[in-house]
C-alpha positions in Angstrom: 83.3 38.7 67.6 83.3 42.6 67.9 84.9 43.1 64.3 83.4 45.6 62.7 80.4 45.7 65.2 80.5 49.2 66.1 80.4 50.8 62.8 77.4 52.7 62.0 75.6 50.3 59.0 75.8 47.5 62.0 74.2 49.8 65.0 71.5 50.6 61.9 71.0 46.9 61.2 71.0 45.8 64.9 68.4 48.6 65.3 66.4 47.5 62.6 66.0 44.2 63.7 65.3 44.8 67.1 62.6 46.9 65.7 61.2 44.0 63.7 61.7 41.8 66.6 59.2 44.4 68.3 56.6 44.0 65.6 56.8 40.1 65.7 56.4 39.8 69.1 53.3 42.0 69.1 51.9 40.2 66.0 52.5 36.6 67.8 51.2 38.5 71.5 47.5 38.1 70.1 47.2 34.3 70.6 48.1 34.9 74.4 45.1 36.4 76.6 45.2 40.0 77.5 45.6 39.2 80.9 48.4 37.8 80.7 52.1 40.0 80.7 54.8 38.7 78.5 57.0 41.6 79.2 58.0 40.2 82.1 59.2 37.2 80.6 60.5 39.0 77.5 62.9 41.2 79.8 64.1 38.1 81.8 64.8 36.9 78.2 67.1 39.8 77.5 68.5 39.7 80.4 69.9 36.1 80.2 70.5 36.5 76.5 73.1 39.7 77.6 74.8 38.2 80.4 75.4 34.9 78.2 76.3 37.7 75.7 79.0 39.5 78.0 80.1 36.4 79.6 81.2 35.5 76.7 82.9 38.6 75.5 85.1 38.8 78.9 86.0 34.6 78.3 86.5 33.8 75.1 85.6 36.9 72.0 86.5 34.8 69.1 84.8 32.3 67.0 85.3 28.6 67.4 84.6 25.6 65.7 81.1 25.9 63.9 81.4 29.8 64.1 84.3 29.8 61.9 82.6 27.8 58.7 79.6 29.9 58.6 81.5 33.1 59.1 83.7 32.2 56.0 80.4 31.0 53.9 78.9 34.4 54.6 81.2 36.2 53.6 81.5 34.4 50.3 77.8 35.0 49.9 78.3 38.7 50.7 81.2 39.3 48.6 78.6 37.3 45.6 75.8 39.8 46.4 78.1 42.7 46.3 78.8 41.5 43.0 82.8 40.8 44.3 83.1 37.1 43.6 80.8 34.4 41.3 78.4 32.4 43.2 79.7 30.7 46.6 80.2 26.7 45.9 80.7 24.2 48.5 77.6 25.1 51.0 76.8 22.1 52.9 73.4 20.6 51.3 70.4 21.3 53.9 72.7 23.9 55.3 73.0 26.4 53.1 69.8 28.6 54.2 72.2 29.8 57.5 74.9 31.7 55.0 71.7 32.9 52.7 70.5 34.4 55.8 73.8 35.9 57.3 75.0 36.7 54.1 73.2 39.8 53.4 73.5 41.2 56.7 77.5 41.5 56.2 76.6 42.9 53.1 75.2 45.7 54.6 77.5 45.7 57.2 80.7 44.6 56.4 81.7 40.7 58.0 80.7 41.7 61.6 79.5 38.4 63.7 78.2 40.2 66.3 74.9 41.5 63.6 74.3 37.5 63.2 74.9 37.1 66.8 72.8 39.5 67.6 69.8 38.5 65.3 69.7 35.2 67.7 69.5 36.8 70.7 66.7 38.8 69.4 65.1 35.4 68.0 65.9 34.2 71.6 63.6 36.6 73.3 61.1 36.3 70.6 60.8 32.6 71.5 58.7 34.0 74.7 55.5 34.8 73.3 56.1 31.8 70.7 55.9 29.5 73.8 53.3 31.4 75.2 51.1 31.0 72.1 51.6 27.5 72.0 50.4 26.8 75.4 47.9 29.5 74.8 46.2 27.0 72.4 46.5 24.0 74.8 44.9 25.9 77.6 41.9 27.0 75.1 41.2 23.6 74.2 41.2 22.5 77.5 38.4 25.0 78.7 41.0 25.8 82.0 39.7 28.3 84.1 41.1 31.9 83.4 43.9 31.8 86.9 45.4 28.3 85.6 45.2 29.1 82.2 47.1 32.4 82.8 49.5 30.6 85.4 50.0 27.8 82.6 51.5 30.6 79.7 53.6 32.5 82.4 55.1 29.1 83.4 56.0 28.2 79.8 57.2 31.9 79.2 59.8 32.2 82.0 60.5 28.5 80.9 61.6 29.6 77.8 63.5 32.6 79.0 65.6 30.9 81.9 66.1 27.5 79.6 70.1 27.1 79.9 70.5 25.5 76.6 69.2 28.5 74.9 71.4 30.8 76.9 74.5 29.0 75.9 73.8 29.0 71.8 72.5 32.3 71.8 75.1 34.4 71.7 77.1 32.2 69.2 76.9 32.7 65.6 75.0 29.6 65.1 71.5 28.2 63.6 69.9 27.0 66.6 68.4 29.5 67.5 66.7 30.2 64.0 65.8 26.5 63.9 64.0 26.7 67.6 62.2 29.9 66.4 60.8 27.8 63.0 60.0 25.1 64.6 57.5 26.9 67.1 55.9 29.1 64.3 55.6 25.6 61.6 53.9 24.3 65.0 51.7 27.4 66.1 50.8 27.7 62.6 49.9 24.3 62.3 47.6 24.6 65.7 46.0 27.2 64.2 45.6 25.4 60.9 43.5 22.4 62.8 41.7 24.9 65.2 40.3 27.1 61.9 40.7 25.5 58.6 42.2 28.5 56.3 44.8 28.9 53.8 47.0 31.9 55.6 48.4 29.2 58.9 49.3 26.9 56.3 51.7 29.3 53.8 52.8 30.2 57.3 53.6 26.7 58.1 54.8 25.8 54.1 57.0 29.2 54.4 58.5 28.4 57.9 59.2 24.6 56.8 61.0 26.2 53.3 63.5 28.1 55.3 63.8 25.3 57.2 64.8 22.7 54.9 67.1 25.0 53.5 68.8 25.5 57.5 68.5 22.5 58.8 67.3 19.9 56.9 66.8 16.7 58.7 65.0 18.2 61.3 62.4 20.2 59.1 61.8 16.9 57.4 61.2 15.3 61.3 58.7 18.3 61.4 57.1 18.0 58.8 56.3 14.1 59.7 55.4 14.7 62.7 53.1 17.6 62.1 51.3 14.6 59.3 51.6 12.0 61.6 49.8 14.1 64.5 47.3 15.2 62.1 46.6 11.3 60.9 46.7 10.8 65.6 44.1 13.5 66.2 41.9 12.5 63.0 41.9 8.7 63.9 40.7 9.8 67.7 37.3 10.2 66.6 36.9 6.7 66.4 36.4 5.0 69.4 37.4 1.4 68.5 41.3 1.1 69.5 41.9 -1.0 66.3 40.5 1.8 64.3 42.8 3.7 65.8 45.4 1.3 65.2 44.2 0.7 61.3 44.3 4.4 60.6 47.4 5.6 62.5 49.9 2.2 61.7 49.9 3.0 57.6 50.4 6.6 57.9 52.9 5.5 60.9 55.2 3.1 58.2 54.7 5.7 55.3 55.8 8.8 56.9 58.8 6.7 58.9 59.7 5.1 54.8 59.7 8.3 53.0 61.8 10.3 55.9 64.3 7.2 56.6 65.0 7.1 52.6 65.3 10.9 52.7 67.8 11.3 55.6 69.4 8.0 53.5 70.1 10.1 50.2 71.8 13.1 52.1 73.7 10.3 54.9 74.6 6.8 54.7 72.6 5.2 57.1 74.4 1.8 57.3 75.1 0.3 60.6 78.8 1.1 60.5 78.2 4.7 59.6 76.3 5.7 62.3 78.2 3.2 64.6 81.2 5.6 63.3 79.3 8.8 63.5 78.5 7.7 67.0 81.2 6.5 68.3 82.6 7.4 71.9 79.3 9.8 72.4 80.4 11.4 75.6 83.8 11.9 74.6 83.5 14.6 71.6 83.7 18.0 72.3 82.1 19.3 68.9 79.3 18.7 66.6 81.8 17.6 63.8 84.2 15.3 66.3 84.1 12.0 67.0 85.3 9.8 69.8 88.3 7.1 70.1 86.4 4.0 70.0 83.7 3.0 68.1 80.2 1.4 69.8 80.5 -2.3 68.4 76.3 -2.1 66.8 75.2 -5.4 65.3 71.7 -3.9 63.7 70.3 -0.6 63.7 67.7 -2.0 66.4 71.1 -1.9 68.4 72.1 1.8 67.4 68.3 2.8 68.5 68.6 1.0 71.8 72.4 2.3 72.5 71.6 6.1 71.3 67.8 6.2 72.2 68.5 6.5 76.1 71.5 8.7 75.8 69.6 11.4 73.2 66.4 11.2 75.3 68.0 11.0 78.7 72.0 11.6 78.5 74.1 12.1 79.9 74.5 9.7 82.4 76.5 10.5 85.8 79.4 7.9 85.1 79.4 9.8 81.6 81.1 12.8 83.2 84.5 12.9 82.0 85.4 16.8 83.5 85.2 18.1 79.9 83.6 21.1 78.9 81.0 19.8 76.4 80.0 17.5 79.1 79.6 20.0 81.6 77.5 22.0 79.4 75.8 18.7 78.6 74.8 18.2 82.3 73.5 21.4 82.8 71.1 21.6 80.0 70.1 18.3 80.5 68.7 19.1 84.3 66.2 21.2 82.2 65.6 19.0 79.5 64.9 16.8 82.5 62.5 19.1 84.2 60.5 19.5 81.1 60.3 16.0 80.6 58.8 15.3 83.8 56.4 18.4 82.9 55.2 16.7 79.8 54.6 13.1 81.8 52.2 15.3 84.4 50.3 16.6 81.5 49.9 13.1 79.8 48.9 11.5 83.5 47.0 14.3 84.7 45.3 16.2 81.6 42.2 14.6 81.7 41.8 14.4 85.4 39.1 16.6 86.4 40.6 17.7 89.5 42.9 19.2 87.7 41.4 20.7 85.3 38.4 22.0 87.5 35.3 20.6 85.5 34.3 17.6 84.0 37.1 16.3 82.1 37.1 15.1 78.1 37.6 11.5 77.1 40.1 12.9 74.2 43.8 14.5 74.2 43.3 17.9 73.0 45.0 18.5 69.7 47.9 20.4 71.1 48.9 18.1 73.4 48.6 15.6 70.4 50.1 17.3 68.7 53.1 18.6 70.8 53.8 15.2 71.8 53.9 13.5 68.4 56.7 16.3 67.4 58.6 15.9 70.4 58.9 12.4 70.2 59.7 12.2 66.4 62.7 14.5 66.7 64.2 12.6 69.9 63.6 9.5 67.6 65.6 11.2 64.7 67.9 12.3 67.2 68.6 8.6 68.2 69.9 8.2 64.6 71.6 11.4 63.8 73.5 12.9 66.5 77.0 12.1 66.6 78.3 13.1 70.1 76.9 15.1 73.2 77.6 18.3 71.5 75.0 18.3 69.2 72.8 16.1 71.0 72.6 19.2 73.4 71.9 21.7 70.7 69.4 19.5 68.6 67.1 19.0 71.9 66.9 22.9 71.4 64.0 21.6 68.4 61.6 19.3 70.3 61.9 21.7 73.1 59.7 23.8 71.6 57.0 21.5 71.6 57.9 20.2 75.3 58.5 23.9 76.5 54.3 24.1 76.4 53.7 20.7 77.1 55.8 20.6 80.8 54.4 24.6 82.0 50.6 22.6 81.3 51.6 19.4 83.4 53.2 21.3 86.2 50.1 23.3 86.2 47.5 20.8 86.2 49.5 18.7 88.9 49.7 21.8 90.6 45.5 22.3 90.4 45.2 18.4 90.8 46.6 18.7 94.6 45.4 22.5 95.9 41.7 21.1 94.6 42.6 17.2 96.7 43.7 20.0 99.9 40.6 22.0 99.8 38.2 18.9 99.0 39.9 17.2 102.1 39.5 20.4 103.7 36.1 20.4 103.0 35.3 17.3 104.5 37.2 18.0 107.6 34.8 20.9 108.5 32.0 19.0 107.2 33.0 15.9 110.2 33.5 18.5 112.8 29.8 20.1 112.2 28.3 16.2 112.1 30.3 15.1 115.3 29.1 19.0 117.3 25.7 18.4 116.3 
């Protein structure tokens, strides 16, 4: 990992992109309110991403698995700019973006993996005001007073900065970091996009979902339907006839689901005994690329959605713990997957309560939460298909995270309004009985 990582082009390009890091994070800072401090936050973000970073330094300094394939694809992309070598070949499709990226960095600075490395822990604490931002927008919709509107970014800030998950990838040269940090600006963009019609939030959102198809395909494609799809959700809640609803939302629904299924269909076979195969023994694999022993026995793909739905929405299960380390791992980003989960079910039950919210409530969702929602649940759906063992379940729950991330802060706070208001109204009525009953 420390190859070449003390040399003086990577201390320039490490300095450089902290520097640009900077200027992102105060460009992004201007869709929180004033009052409210995201340094804070920011610092507890370095601070995790740096002791992830040491920790692994003192246990194990080399790269593994995934590490090693991107490492050699960057150089060959390097050595191509450099004019060394002809044009790199064999890039995985919908992958290649990551070397494209990478690969001009260790032209600059000779193949050092701590420069990639350290461009996603940077991207790690830029998440921060991403989140904030996001849940920024919620709170604005929602007309929240100024306290629980400020408490509701904070929350999603230091959310994001102690999320386990994101401490574990981010000091790996890997692309989920880089995916997490496009996924929250194609979604802040897209917020801004239905809050102001203009041009500029959408080439944000086009640019963001480019580099994204190119990193990560099948997840910018379940972006990009479920940014149309909530669009098509918040449009058709303007009518208030359900079945208008229904009439508006079901098309769209069985288009988008068509077009993306025949997509992920061209780049993977998505017969029943592939992703039986490519699923096989889930809580046994130890790497995104590894299967299990045994294969799950799936008669229909409703049975692959039923067997993989619960375990990439809710796994692992406790009689799931084998003792290995992916599973560990596994456990302990899935307590916070957890806790965000039951963040976003407050918001849904309590986000139009108006003791929560502390005013007359609206009879619509706002279009974040709409919004946030629809995303979230389209990647765990495409999750339910794709992943192939806990290992990458655990890093592509990184994605729909940050559209939960927002969601969760907002329902902890508005359960959180919902019962100091139900105190002091109860309160209230205490001292109210106690003057009737002395006079």
């Amino acid at each position: 990992m420390i190859e070449n990582a003390f040399s003086f082009p990577s201390i320039t390009v490490i300095t450089l992109l902290g520097f640009g890091t900077l200027l992102a994070a105060g460009a992004i800072r201007r869709s929180i309110p004033r009052e409210v401090s995201v340094f804070g936050p920011m610092l507890v973000a370095v601070a995790t991403s740096v002791g992830a970073l040491f920790y692994r330094l003192t246990v194990d300094p080399y790269l593994v698995s995934d590490e090693v394939t991107w490492h050699e694809q960057s150089i060959a992309v390097a050595d191509y700019l450099l004019g060394h070598d002809q044009l790199p070949t064999g890039l995985h499709g919908g992958k290649e973006g990551y070397p494209w990226i990478i690969g001009p960095l260790y032209a600059a600075t000779e193949p050092a993996p701590l420069v990639p490395i350290a461009l996603g822990m940077l991207l790690f604490v830029l998440l921060v005001p991403v989140v904030g931002a996001l849940t920024a927008t919620a709170t604005e919709e929602l007309q929240l007073p100024e306290r629980s509107a400020n408490r509701a970014i904070l929350f999603s800030c230091y959310f994001s900065a102690l999320c386990p998950a994101t401490a574990i990838w981010a000091p790996r040269m890997l692309r989920e970091i880089i995916c997490m940090f496009l996924v929250g600006i194609m979604i802040l963009g897209f917020l801004k996009f239905l809050a102001k019609p203009r041009f500029g939030p959408l080439v944000l959102v086009a640019l963001a979902a480019t580099i994204m198809l190119s990193v990560r395909a099948q997840v910018a494609m379940g972006v990009v339907a479920g940014l149309l799809l909530s669009g098509v959700v918040v449009y058709a809640t303007k009518f208030r006839s359900s079945i208008a609803r229904v009439m508006i939302v079901a098309p769209v629904f069985l288009g988008i689901f068509t077009l993306t299924w025949t997509y992920v269909d061209s780049t993977a076979d998505l017969s029943v005994e592939s992703i039986a195969l490519r699923n096989q023994a889930l809580s046994d694999a130890s790497s995104a690329f590894e299967g299990g022993d045994t294969a799950y026995q799936a008669g229909s793909i409703v049975d692959i959605i039923l067997f993989n739905l619960p375990r990439a929405a809710f796994g692992p299960f406790p009689h799931e713990f084998n003792g290995s380390g992916a599973i560990l791992l596994a456990i302990i980003s899935n307590l916070f997957w957890l806790f965000c989960v039951v963040g976003a079910v407050l918001a849904i039950a309590t986000v139009r309560n108006a003791r929560a919210i502390g005013k007359p409530a609206s009879r619509r969702f706002p279009r974040s939460v709409v919004v946030m929602i629809t995303i979230s649940l389209t990647l765990v759906a495409i999750l339910s298909i794709t992943a192939g063992n806990y290992g990458l379940v655990v890093r592509m729950r990184l994605m729909p995270l940050m559209a939960l991330i927002p969601i969760a802060a907002l329902g902890y706070t508005l359960w959180r309004n919902r019962r100091e208001n139900l105190r002091s109204a109860r309160r209230s009525r205490s001292i109210t009985a106690s003057r009737t009953v002395v006079s």
